[in-house]
MMTF fields as JSON, N, C-alpha, C and O atoms, coordinates in Angstrom:
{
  "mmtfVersion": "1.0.0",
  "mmtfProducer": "UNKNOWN",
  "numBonds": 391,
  "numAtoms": 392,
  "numGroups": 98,
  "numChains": 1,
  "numModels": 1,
  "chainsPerModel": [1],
  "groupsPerChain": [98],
  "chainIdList": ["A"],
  "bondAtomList": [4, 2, 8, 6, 12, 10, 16, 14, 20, 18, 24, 22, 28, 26, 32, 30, 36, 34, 40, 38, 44, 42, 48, 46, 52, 50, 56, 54, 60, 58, 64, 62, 68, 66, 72, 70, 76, 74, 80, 78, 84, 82, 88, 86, 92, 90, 96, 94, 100, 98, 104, 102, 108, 106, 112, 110, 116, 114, 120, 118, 124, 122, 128, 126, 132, 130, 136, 134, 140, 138, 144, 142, 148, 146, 152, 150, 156, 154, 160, 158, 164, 162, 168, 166, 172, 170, 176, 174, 180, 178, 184, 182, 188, 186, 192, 190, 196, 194, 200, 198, 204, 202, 208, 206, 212, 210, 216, 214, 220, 218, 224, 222, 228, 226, 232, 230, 236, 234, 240, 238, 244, 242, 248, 246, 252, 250, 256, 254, 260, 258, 264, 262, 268, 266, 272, 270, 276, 274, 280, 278, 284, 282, 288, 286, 292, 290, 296, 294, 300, 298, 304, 302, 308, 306, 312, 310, 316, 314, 320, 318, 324, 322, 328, 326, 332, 330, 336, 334, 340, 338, 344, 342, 348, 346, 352, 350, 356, 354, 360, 358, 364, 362, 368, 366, 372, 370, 376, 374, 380, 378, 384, 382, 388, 386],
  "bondOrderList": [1, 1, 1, 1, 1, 1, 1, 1, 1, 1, 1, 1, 1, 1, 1, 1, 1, 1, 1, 1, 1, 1, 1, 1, 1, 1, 1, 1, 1, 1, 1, 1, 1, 1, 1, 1, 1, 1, 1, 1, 1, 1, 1, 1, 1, 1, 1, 1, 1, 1, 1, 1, 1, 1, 1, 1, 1, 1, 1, 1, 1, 1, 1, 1, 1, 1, 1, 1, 1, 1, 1, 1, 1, 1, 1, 1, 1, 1, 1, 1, 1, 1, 1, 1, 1, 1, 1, 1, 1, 1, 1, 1, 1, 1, 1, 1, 1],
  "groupList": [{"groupName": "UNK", "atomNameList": ["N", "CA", "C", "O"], "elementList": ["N", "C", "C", "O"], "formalChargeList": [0, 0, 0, 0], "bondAtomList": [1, 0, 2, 1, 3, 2], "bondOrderList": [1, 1, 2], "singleLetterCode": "X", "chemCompType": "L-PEPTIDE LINKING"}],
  "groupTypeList": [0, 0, 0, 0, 0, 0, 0, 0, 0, 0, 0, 0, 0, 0, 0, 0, 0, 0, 0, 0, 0, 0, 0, 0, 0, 0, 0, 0, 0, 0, 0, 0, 0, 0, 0, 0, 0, 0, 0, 0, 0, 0, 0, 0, 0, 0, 0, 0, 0, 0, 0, 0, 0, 0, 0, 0, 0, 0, 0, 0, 0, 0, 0, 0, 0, 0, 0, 0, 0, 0, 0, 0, 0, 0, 0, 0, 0, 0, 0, 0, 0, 0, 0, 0, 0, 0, 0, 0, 0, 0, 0, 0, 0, 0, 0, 0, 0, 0],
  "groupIdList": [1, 2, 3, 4, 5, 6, 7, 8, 9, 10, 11, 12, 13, 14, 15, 16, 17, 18, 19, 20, 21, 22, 23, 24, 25, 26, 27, 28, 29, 30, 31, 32, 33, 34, 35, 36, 37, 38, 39, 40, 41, 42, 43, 44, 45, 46, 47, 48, 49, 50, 51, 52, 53, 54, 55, 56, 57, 58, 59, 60, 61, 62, 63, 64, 65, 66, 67, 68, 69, 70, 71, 72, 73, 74, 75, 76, 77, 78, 79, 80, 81, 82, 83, 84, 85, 86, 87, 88, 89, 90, 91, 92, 93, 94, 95, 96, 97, 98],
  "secStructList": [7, 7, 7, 7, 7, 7, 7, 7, 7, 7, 7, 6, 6, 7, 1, 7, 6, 6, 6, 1, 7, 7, 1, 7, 7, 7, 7, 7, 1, 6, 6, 6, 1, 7, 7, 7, 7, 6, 6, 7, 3, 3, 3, 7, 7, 7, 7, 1, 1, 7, 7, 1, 1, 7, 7, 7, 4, 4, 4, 1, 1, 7, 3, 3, 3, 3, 3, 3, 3, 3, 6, 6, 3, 3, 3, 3, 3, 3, 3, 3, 6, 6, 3, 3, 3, 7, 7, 3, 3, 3, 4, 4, 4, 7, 7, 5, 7, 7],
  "xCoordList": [0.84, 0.0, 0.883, 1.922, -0.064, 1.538, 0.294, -0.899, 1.829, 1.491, 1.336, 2.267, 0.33, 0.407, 0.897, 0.262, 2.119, 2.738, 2.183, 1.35, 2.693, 2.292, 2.898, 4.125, 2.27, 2.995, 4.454, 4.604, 5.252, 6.323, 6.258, 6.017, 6.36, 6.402, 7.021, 7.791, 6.735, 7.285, 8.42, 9.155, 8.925, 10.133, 10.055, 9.058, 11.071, 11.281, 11.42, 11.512, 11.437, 11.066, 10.59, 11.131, 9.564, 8.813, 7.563, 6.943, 7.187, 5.731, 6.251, 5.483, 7.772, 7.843, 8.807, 9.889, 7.445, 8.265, 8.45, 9.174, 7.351, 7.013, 7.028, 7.082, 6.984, 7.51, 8.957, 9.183, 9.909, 11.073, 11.998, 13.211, 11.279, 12.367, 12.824, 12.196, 14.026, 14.176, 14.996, 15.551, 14.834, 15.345, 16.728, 17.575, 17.387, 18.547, 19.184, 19.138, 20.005, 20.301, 21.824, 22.508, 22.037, 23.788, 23.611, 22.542, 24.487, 24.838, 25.572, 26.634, 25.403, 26.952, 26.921, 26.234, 28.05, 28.696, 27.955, 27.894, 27.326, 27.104, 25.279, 24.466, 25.286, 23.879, 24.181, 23.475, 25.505, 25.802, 26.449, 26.652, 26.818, 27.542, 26.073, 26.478, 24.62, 24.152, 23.849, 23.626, 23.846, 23.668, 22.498, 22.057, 21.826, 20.676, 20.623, 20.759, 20.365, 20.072, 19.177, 18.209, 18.935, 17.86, 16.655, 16.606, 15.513, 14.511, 14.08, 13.019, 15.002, 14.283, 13.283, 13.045, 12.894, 11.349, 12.177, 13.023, 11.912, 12.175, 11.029, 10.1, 11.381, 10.683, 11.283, 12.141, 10.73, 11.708, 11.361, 10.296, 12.472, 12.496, 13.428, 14.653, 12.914, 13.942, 14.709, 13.942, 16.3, 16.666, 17.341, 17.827, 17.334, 16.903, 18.407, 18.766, 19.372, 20.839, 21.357, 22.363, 21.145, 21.807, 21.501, 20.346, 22.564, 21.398, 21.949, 21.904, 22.39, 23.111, 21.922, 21.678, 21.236, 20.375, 19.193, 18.528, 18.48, 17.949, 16.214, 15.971, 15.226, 14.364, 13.743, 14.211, 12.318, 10.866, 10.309, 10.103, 10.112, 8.961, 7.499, 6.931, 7.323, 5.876, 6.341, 5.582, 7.371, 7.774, 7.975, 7.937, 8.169, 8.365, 7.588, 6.427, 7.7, 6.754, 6.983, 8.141, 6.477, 5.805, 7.248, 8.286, 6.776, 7.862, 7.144, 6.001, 8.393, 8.775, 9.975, 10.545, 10.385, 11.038, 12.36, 12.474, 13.299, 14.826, 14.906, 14.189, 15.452, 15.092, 16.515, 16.743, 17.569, 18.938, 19.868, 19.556, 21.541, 21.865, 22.672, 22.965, 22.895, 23.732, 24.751, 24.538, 26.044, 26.852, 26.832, 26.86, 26.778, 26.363, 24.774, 24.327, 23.922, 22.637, 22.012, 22.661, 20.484, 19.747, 18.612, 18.339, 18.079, 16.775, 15.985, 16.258, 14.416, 13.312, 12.034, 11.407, 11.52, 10.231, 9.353, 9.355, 8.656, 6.884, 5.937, 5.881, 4.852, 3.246, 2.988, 3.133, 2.557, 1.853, 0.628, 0.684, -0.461, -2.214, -1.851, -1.25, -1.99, -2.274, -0.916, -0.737, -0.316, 1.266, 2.348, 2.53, 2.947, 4.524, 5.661, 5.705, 6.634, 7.321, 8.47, 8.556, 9.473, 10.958, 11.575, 11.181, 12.594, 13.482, 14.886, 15.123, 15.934, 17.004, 17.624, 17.655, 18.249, 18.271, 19.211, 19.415, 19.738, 20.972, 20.561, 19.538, 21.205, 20.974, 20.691, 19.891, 21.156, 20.197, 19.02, 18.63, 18.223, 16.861, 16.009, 14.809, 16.856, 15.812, 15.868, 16.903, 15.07, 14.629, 14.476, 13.629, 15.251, 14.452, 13.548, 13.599, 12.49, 10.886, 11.562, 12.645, 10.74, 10.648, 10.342, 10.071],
  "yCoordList": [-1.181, 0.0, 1.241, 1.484, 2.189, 3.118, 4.283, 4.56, 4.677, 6.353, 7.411, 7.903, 8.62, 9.925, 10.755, 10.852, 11.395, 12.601, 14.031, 14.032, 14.823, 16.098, 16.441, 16.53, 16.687, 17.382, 18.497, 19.139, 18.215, 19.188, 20.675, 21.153, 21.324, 23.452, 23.684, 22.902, 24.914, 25.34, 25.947, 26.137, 26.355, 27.229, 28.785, 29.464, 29.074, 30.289, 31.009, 32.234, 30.719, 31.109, 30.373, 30.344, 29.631, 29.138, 29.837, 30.53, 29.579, 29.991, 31.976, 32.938, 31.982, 33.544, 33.45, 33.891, 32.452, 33.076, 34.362, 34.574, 35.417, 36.769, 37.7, 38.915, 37.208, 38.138, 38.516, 39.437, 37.739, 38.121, 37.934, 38.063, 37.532, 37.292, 39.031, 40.052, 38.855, 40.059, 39.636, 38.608, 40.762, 40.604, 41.379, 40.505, 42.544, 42.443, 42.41, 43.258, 41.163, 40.672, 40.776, 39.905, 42.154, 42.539, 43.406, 44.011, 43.562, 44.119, 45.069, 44.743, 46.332, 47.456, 47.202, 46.696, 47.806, 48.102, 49.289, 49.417, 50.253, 51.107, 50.918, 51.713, 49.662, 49.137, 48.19, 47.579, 48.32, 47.465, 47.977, 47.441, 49.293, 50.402, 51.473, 52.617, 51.376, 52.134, 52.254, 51.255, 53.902, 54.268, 54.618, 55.652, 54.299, 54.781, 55.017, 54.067, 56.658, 56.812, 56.498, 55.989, 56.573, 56.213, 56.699, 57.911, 56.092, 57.26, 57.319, 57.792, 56.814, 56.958, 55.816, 54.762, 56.416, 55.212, 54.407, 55.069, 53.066, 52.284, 51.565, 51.467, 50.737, 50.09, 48.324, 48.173, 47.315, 46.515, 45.58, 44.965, 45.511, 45.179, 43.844, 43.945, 42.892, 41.993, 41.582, 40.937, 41.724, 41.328, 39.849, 39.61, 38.985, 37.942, 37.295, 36.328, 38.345, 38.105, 38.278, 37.585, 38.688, 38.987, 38.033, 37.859, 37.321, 36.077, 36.358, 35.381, 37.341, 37.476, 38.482, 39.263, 38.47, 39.578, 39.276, 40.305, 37.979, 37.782, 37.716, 36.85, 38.875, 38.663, 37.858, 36.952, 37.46, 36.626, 37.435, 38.641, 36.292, 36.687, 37.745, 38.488, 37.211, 37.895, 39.679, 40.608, 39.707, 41.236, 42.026, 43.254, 41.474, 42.027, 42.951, 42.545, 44.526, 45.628, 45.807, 46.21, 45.708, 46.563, 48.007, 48.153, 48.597, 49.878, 50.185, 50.185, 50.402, 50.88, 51.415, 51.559, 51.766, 52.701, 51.892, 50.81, 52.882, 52.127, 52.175, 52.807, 51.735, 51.215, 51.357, 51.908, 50.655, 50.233, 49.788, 49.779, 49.238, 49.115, 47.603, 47.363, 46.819, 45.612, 45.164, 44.273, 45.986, 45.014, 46.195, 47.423, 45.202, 45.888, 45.587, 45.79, 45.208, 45.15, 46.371, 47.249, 46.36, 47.275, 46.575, 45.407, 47.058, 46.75, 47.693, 48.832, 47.127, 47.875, 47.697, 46.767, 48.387, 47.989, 48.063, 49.09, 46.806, 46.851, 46.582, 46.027, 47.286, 47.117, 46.159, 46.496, 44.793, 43.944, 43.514, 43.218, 43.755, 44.034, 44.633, 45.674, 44.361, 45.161, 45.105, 45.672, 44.265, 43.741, 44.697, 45.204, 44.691, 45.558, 44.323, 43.599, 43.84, 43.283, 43.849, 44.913, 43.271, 43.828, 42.544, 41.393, 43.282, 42.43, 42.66, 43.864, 41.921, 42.535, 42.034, 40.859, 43.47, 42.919, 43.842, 44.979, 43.307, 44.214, 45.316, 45.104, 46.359, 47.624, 47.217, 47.921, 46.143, 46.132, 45.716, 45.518, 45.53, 45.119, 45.961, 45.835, 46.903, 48.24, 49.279, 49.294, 50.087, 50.993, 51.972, 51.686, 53.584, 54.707, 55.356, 55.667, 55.586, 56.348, 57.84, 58.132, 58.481, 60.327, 60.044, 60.819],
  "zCoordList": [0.0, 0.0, 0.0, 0.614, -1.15, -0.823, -0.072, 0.046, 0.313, 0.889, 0.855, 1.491, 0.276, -0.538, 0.602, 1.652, 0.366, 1.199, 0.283, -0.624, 0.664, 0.179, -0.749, -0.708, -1.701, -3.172, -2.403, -1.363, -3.609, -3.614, -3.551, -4.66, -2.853, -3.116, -4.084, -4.641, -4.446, -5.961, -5.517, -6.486, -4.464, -3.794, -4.077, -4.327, -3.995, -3.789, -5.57, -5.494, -6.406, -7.461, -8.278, -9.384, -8.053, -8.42, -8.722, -7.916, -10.103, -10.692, -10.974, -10.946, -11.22, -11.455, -13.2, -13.589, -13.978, -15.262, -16.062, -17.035, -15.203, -16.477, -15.103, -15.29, -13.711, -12.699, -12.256, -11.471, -12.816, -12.46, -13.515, -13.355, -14.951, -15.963, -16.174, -15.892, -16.72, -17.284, -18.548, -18.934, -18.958, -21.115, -20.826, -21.014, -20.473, -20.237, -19.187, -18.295, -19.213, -17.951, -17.204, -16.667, -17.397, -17.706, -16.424, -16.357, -15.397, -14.037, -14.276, -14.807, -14.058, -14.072, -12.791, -11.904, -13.041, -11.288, -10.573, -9.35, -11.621, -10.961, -10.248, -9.775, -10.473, -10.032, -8.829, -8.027, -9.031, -7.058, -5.968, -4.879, -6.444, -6.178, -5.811, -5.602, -5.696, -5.504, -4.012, -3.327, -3.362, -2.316, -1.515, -2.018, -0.591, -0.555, 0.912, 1.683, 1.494, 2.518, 3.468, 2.904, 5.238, 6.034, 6.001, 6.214, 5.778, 5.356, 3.601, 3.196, 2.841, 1.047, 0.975, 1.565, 0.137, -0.121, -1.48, -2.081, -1.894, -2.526, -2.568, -1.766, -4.356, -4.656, -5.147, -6.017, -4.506, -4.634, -5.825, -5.888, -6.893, -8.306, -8.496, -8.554, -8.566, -8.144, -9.38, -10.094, -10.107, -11.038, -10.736, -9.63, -11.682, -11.842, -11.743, -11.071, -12.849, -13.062, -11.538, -11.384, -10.848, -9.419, -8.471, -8.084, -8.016, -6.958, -5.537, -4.789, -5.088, -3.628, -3.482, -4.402, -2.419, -1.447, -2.171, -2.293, -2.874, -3.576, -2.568, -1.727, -2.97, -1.995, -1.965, -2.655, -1.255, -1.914, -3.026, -3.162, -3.852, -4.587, -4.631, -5.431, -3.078, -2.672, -2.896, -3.174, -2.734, -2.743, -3.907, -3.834, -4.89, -6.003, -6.36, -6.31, -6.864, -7.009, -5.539, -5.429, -4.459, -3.095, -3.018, -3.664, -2.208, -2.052, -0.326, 0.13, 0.19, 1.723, 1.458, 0.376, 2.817, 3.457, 4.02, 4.596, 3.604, 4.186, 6.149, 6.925, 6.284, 7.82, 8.496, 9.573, 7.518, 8.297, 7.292, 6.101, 7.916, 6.95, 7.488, 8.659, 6.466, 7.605, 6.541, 5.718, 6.667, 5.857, 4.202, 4.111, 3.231, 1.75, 1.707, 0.578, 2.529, 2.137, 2.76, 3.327, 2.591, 3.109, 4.056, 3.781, 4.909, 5.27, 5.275, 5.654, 4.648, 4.28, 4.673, 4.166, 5.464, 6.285, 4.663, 3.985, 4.248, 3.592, 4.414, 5.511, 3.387, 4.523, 3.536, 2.36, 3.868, 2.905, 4.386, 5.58, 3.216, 3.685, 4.693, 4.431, 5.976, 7.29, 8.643, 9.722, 7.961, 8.357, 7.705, 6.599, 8.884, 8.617, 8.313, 9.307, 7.201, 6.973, 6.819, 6.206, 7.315, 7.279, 6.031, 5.844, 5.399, 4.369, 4.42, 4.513, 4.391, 3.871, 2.451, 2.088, 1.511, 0.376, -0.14, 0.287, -1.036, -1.615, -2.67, -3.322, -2.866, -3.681, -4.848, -5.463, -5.451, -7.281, -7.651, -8.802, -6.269, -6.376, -5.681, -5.435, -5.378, -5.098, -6.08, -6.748, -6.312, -7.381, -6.478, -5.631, -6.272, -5.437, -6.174, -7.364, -5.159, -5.501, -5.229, -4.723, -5.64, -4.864, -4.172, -3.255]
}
């Protein structure tokens, strides 16, 4: 007799073929080299070519507020629905807002 366990999860980029592909997939430096003070609003853009500070999925598009800094990454408070979420993530997957 066999045994049904639970289907496999799709992971962490899973089910993101047209959410995180990108068409050019080339890094300057000056996109890892970017600075961003305490307090700027960002929007978090996740490029696909970059896999260090690599966020969740669920985040892709949302925009918050820089929070801190740890290292070469950033941390960024989002409001997702009625929840405050903290992330940490490196500068080429943030985009600054005005």
């Amino acid at each position: 007799m066999k045994i049904q366990g639970s289907p496999r999860k799709p992971g962490k980029r899973g089910k993101t073929r047209y959410k995180i592909s990108k068409r050019d997939t080339k890094v300057s430096v000056s996109d890892i080299m970017k600075t961003f003070e305490i307090g700027d609003t960002v929007q978090v853009v996740i490029d696909a070519s970059y896999h260090a500070g690599f966020p969740h999925k669920n985040f892709h598009g949302l925009s918050g507020k820089i929070v801190g800094k740890r290292g070469e990454a950033y941390e960024v408070d989002l409001k997702v629905g009625k929840k405050m979420n903290s992330i940490v993530t490196n500068a080429v997957h943030l985009k600054k807002l005005n």
